[in-house]
Short mmCIF file of the C-alpha atoms (twelve columns), coordinates in Angstrom:
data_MODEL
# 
_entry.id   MODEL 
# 
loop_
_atom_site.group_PDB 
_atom_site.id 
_atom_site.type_symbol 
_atom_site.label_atom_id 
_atom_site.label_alt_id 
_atom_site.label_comp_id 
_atom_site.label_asym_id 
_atom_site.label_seq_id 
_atom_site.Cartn_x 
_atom_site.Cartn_y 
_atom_site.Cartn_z 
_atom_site.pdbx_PDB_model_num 
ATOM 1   C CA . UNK A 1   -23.717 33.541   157.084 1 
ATOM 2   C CA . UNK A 2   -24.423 31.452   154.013 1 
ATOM 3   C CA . UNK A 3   -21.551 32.386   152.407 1 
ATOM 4   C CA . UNK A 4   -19.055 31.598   155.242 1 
ATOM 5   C CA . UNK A 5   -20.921 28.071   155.321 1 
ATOM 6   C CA . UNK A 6   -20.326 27.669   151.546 1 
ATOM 7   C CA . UNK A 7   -16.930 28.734   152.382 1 
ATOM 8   C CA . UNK A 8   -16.013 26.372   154.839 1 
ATOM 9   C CA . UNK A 9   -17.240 23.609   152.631 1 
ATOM 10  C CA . UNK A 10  -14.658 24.402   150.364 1 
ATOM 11  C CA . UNK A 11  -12.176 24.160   152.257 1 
ATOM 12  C CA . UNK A 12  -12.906 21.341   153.554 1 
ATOM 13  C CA . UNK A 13  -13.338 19.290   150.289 1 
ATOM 14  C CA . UNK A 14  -9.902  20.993   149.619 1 
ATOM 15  C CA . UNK A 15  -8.320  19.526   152.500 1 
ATOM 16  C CA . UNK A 16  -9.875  16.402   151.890 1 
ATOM 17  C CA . UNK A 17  -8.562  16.551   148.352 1 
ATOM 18  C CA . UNK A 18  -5.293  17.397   149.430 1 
ATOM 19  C CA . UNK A 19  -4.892  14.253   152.114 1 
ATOM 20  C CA . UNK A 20  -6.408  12.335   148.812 1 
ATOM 21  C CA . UNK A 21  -3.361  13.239   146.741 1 
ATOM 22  C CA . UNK A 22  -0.768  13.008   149.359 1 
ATOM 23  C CA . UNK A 23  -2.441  9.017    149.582 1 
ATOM 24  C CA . UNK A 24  -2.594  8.330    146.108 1 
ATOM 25  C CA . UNK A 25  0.133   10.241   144.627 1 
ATOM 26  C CA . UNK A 26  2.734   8.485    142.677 1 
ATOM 27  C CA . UNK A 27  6.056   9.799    143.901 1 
ATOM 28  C CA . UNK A 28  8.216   6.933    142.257 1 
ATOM 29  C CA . UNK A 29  8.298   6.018    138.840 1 
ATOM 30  C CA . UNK A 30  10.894  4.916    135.920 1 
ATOM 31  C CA . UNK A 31  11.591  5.770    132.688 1 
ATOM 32  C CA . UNK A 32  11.297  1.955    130.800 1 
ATOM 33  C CA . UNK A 33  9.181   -0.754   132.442 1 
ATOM 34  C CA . UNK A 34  10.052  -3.078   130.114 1 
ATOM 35  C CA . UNK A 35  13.819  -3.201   129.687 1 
ATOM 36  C CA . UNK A 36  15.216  -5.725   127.167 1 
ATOM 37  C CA . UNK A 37  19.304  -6.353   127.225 1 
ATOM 38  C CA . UNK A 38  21.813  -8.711   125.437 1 
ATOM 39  C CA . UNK A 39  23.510  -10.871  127.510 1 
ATOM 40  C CA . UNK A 40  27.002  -9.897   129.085 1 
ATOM 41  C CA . UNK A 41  25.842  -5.991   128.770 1 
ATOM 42  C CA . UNK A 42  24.753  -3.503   130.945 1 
ATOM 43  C CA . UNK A 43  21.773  -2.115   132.412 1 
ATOM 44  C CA . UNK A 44  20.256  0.479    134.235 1 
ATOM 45  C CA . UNK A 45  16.819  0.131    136.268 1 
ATOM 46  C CA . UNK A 46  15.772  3.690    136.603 1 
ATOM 47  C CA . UNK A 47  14.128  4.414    139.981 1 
ATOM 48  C CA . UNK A 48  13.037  7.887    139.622 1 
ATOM 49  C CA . UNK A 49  11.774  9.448    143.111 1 
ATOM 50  C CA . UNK A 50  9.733   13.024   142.820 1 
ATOM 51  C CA . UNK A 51  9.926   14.150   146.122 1 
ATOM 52  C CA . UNK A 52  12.568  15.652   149.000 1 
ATOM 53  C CA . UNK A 53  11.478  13.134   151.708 1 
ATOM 54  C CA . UNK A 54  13.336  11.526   153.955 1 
ATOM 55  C CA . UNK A 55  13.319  7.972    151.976 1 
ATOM 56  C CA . UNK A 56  14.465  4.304    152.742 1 
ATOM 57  C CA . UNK A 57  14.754  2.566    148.906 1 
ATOM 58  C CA . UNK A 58  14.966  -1.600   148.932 1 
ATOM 59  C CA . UNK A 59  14.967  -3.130   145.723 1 
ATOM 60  C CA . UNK A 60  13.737  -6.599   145.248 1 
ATOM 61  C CA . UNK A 61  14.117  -9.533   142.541 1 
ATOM 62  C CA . UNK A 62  10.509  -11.148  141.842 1 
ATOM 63  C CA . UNK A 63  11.345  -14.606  140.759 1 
ATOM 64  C CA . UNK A 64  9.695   -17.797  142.545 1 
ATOM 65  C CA . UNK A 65  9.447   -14.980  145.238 1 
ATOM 66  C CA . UNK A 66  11.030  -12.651  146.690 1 
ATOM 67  C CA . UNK A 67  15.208  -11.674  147.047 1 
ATOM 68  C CA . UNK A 68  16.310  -8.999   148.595 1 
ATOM 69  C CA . UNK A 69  18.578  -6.910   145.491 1 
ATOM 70  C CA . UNK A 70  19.273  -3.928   147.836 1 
ATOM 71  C CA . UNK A 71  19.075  -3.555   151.303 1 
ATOM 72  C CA . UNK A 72  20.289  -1.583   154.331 1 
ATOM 73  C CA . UNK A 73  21.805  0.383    151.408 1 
ATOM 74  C CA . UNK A 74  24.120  -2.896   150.690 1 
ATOM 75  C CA . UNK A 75  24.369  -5.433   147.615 1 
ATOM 76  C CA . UNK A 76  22.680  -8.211   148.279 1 
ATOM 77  C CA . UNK A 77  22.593  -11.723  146.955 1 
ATOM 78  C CA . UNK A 78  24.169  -12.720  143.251 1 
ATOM 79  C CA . UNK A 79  24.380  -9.140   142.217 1 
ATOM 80  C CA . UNK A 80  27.216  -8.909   144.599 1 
ATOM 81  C CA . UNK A 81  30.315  -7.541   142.730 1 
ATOM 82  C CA . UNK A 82  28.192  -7.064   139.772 1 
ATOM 83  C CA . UNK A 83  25.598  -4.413   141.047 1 
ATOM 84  C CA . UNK A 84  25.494  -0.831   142.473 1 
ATOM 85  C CA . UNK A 85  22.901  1.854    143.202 1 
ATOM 86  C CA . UNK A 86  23.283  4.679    140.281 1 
ATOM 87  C CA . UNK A 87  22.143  8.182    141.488 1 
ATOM 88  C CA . UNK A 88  20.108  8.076    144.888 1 
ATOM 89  C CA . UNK A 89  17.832  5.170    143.601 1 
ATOM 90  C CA . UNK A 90  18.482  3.432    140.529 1 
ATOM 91  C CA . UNK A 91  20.032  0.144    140.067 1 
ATOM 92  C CA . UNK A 92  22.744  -0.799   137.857 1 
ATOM 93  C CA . UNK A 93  24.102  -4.389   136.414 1 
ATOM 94  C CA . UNK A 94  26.984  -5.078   134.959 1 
ATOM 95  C CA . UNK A 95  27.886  -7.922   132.742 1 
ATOM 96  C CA . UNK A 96  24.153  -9.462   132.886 1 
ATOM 97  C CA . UNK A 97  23.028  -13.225  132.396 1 
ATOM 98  C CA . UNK A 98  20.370  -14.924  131.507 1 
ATOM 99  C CA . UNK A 99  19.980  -15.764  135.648 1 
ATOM 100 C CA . UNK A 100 18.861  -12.064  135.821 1 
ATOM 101 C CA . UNK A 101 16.019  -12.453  133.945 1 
ATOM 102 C CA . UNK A 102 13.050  -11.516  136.066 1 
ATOM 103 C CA . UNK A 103 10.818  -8.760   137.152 1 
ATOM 104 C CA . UNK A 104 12.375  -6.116   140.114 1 
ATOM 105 C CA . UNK A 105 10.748  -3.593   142.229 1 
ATOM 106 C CA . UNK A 106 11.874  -0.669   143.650 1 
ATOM 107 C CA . UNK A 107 10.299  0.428    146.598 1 
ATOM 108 C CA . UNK A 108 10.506  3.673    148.697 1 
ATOM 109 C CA . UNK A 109 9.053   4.161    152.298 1 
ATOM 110 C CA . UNK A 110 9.046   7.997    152.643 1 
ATOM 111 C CA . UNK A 111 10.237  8.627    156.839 1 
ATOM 112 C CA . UNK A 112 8.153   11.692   157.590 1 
ATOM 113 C CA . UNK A 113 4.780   10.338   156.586 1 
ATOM 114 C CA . UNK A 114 5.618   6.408    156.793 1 
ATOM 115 C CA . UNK A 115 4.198   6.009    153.147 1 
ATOM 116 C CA . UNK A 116 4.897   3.466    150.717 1 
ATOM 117 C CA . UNK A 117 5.747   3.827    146.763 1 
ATOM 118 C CA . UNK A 118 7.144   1.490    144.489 1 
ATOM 119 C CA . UNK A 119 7.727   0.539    140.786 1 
ATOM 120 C CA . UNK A 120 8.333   -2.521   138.975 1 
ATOM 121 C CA . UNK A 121 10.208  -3.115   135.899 1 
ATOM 122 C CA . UNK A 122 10.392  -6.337   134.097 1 
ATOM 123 C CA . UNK A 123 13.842  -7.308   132.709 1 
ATOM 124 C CA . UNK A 124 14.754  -9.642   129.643 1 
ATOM 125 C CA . UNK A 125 17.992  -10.729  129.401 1 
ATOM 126 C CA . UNK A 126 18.696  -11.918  125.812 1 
ATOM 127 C CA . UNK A 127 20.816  -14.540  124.352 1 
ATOM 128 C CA . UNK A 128 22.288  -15.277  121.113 1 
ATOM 129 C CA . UNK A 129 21.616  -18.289  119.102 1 
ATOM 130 C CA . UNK A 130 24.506  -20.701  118.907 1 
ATOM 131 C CA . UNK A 131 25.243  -23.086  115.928 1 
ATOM 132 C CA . UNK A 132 21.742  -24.920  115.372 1 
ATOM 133 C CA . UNK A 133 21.728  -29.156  114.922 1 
ATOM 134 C CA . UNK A 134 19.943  -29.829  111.268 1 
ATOM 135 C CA . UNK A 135 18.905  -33.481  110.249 1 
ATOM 136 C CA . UNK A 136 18.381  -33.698  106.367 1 
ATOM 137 C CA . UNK A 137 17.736  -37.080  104.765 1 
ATOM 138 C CA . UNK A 138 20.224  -37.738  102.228 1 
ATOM 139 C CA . UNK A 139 18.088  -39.324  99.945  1 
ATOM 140 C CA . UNK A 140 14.404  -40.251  99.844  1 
ATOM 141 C CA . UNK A 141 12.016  -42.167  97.278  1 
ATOM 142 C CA . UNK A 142 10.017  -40.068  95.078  1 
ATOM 143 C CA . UNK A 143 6.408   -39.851  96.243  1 
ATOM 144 C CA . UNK A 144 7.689   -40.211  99.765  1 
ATOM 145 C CA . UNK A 145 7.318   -38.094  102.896 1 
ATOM 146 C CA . UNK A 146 10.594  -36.059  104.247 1 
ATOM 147 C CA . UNK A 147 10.854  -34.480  107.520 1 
ATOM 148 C CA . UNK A 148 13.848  -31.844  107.895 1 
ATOM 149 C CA . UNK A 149 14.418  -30.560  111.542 1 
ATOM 150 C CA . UNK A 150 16.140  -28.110  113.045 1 
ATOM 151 C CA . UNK A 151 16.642  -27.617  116.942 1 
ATOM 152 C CA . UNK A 152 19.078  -24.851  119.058 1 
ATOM 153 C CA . UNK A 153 18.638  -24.643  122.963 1 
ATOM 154 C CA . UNK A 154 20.455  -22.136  123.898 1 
ATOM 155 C CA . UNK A 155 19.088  -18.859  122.867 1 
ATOM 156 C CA . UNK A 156 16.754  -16.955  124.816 1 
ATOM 157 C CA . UNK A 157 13.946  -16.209  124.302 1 
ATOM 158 C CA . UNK A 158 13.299  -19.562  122.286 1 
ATOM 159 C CA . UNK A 159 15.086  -18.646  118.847 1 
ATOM 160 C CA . UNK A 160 12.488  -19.067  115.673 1 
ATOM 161 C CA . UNK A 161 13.771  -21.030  112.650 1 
ATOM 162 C CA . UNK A 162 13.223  -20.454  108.916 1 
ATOM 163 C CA . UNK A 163 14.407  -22.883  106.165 1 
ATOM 164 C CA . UNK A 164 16.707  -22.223  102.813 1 
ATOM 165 C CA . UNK A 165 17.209  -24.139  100.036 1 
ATOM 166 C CA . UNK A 166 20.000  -23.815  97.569  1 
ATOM 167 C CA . UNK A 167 20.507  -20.262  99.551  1 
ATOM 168 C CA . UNK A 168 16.216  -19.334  98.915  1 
ATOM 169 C CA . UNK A 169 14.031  -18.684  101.713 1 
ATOM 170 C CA . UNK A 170 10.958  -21.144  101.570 1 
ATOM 171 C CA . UNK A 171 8.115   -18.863  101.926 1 
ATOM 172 C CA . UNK A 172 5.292   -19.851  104.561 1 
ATOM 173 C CA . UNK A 173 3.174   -21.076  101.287 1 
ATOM 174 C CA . UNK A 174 4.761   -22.842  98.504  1 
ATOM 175 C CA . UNK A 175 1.806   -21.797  96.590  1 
ATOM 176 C CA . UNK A 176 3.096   -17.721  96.708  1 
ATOM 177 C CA . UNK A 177 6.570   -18.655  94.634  1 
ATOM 178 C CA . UNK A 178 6.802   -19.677  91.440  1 
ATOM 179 C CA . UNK A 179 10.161  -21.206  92.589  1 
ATOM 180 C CA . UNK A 180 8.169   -23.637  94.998  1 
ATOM 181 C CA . UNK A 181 5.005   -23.945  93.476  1 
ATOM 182 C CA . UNK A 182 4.869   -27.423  92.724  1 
ATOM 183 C CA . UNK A 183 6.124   -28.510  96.591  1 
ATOM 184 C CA . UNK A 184 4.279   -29.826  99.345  1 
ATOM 185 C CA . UNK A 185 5.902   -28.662  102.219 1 
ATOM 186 C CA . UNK A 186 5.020   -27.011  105.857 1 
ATOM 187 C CA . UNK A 187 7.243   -24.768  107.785 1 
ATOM 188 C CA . UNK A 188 7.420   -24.868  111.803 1 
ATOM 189 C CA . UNK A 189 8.554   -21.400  112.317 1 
ATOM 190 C CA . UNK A 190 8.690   -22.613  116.507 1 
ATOM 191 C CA . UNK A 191 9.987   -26.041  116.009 1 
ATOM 192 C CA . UNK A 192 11.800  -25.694  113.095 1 
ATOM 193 C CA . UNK A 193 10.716  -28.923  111.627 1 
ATOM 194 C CA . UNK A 194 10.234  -29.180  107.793 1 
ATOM 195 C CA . UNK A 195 7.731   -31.437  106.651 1 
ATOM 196 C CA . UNK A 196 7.085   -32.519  102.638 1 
ATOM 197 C CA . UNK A 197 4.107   -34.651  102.535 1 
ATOM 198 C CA . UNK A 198 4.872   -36.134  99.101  1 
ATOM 199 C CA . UNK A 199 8.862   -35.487  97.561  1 
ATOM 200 C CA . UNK A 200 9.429   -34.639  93.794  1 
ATOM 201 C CA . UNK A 201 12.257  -34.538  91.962  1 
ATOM 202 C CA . UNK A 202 11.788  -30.286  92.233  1 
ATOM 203 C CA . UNK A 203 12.665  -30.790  96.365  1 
ATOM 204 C CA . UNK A 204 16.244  -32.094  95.172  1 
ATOM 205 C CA . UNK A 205 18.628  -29.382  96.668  1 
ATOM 206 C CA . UNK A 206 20.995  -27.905  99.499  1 
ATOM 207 C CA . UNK A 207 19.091  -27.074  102.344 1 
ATOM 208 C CA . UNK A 208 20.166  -25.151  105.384 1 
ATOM 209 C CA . UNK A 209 18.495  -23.762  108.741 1 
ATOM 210 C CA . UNK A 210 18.785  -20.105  110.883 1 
ATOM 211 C CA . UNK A 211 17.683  -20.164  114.137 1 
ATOM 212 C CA . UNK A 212 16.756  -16.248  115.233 1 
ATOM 213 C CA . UNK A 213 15.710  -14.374  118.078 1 
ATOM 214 C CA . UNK A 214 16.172  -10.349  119.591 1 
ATOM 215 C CA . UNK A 215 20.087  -11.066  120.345 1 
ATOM 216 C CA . UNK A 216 21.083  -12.425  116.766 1 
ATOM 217 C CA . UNK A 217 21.213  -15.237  114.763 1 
ATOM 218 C CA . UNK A 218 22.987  -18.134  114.127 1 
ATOM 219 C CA . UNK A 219 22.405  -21.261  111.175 1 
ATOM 220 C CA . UNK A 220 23.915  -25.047  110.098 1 
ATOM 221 C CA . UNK A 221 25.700  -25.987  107.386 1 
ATOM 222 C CA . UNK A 222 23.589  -26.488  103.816 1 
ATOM 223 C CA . UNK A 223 23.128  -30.383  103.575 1 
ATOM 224 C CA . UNK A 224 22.251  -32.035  100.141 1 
ATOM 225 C CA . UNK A 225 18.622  -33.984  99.658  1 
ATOM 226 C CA . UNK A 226 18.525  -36.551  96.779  1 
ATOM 227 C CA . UNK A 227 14.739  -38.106  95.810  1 
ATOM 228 C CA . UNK A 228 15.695  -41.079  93.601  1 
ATOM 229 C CA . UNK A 229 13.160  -43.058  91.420  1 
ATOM 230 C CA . UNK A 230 11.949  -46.405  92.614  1 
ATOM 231 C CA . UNK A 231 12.426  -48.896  89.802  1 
ATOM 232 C CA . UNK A 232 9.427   -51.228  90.569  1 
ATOM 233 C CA . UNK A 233 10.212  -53.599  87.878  1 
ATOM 234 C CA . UNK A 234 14.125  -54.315  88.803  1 
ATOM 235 C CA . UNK A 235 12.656  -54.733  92.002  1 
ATOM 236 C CA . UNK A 236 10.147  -57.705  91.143  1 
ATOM 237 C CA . UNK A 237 13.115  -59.099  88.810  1 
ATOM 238 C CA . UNK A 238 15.041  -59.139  91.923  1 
ATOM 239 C CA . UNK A 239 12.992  -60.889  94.053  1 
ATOM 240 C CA . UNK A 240 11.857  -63.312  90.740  1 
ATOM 241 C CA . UNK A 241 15.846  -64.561  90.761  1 
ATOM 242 C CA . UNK A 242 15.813  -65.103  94.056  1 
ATOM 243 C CA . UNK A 243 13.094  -67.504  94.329  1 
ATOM 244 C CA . UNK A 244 14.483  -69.221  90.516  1 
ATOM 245 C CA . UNK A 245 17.503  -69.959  92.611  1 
ATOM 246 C CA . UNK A 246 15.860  -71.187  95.559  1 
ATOM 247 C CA . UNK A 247 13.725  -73.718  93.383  1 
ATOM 248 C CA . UNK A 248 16.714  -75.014  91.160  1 
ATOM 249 C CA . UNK A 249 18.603  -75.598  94.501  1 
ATOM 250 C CA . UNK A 250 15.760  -77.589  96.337  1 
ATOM 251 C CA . UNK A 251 15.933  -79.630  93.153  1 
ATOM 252 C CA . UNK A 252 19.362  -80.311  92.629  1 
ATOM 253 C CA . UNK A 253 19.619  -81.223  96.653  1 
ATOM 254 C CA . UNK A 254 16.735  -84.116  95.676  1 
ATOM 255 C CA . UNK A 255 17.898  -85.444  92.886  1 
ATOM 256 C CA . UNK A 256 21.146  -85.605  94.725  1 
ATOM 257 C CA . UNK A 257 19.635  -87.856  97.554  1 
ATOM 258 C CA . UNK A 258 17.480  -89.758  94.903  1 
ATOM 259 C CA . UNK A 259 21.002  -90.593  93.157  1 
ATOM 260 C CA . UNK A 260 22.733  -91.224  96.453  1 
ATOM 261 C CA . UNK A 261 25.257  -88.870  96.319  1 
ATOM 262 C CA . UNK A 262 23.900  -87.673  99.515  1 
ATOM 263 C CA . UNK A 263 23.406  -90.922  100.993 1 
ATOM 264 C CA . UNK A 264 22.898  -91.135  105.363 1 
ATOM 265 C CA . UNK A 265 26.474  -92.639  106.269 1 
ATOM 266 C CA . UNK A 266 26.292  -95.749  108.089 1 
ATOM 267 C CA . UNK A 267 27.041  -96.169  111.699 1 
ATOM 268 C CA . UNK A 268 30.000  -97.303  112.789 1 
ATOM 269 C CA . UNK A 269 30.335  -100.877 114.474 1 
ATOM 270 C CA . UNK A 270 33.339  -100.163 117.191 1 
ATOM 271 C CA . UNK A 271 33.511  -104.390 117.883 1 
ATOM 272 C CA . UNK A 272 35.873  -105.619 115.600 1 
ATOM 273 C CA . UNK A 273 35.489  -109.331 114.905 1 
ATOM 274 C CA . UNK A 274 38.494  -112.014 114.691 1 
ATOM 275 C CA . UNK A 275 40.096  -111.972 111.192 1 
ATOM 276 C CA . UNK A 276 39.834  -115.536 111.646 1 
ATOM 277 C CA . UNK A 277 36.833  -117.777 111.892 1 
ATOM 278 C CA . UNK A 278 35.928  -119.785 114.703 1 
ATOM 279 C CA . UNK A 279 36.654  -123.266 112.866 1 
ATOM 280 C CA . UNK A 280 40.033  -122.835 111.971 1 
ATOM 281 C CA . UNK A 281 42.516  -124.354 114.726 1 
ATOM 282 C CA . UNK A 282 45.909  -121.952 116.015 1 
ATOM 283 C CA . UNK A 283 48.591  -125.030 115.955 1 
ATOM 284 C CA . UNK A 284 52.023  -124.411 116.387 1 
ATOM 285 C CA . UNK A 285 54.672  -124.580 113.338 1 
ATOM 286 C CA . UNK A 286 56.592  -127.882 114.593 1 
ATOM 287 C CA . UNK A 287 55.239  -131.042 114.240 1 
ATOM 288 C CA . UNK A 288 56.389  -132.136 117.647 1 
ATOM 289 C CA . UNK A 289 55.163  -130.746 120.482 1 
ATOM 290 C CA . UNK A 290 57.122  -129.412 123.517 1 
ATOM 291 C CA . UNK A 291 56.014  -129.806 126.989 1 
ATOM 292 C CA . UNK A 292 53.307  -126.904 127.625 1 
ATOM 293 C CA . UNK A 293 52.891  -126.456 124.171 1 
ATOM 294 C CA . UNK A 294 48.981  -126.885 123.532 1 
ATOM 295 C CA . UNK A 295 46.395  -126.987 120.648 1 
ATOM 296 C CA . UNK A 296 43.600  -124.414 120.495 1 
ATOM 297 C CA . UNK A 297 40.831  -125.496 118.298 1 
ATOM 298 C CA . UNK A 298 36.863  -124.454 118.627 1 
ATOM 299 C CA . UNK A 299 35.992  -127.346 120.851 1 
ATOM 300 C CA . UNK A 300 38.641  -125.909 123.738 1 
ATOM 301 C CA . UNK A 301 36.716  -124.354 125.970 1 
ATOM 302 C CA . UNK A 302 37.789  -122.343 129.394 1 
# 
């Protein structure tokens, strides 16, 4: 009796071990989880399904929610045209972009038993570099600070930059060449800025920028950094003539209005007075006078 007892136990804890497998089985599962892809190629999203089910398979696009990828065994959305379901369950996309970036999910409701499976597979769509934009300062005083930059927006993911000069790579530390020993730059690998705290006449050189990520590379043109010499005494000559010729002019202009060659002109009277004074009498030539003919002397008055 014991042993039928001890019998029925086990098969009960197999049962129960069965209906815990059939629950927490994986039936679907895929071959990459992590699929990485060039832009303009390719790709196929395995699904891979390990049973003989009855199945209903939706694939969705995870991105700022939820779109529907497949459904109602249909296309759906901007995949249109560009997608199709490969074998019973996987999903295939031609000519990818950087818009299909995201993580998908394929999931499977199995008819007979109304359970649920599914797999996700996150999908990086990479994309080349194009032609970075590098500033270099064409010349800078010795002594002086120097910032180089570098900056491309259109790779993906975010390119990282590394700096040449005269066709060198500049190592992370100066200090670890003997070709750059005796510089004082710092490298932004994610920025691609170039910073020299203090310039010597060693930084003088062609320097050039390549901006690099998973899909290739891509780099500017070499541009040409002078450090010149600041001549500190032409400099205080300079500015010693200027104020010499400021001085002799303020004295010239005051011994020119002590001297009065720059006298104030007088201003102009616009009454013009008789050419003739008031005491001198307007009689006519002839000594006789005609009728209406008069004499005009001061005392006339009108």
């Amino acid at each position: 009796m014991a042993g039928g007892v001890s019998l029925l136990r086990l098969l009960g804890l197999y049962i129960a071990l069965a209906e815990s497998y059939q629950v927490w089985a994986k039936w679907v599962k895929t071959e990459n989880p992590n699929l990485v892809v060039n832009e303009f190629d390719s790709v196929v999203l395995s699904c891979i399904i390990h049973s003989s089910q009855r199945k209903r398979i939706e694939w969705k696009k995870l991105k700022a929610g939820a779109d529907f990828v497949y459904f109602d065994k249909q296309i759906q959305g901007d995949l249109i045209n560009r997608a199709e379901l490969e074998g019973d369950s996987s999903l295939k996309i031609r000519n990818v972009t950087r818009k299909d970036t995201a993580v998908y999910r394929c999931e499977v409701v199995f008819i007979e038993t109304g359970q649920l499976d599914e797999v996700s597979i996150n999908l990086t769509v990479q994309v080349k570099p194009v032609t970075p934009k590098c500033v270099v300062p064409k010349s800078v005083p010795v002594g002086k600070s120097a910032v180089l930059t570098c900056i491309e927006h259109e790779g993906y993911p975010p390119p990282r930059y590394s700096w040449y000069k005269n066709g060198d790579l500049l190592p992370r530390d100066p200090k670890s060449s003997s070709k750059f020993l005796n510089s004082s730059y710092k490298i932004d690998y994610d920025t691609g800025t170039l910073h020299f705290s203090v310039t010597s006449k060693l930084d003088v050189g062609e320097y050039h920028c390549i901006a690099k990520n998973g899909a290739g590379h891509a780099k500017c043109e070499p541009q040409r950094m002078d450090i010149y010499d600041v001549n500190l005494a032409a400099i205080v000559g300079g500015i010693f003539i200027v104020v010499l010729v400021l001085v002799i002019i303020s004295i010239v202009v005051r011994l020119a209005y002590k001297h009065g060659f720059l006298a104030k002109k007088q201003p102009v009277n616009r009454y013009q007075a008789s050419s003739k004074a008031d005491s001198v009498d307007y009689v006519r030539s002839s000594s006789v006078d005609a009728e209406g003919d008069f004499r005009h002397k001061s005392s006339f008055i009108i």
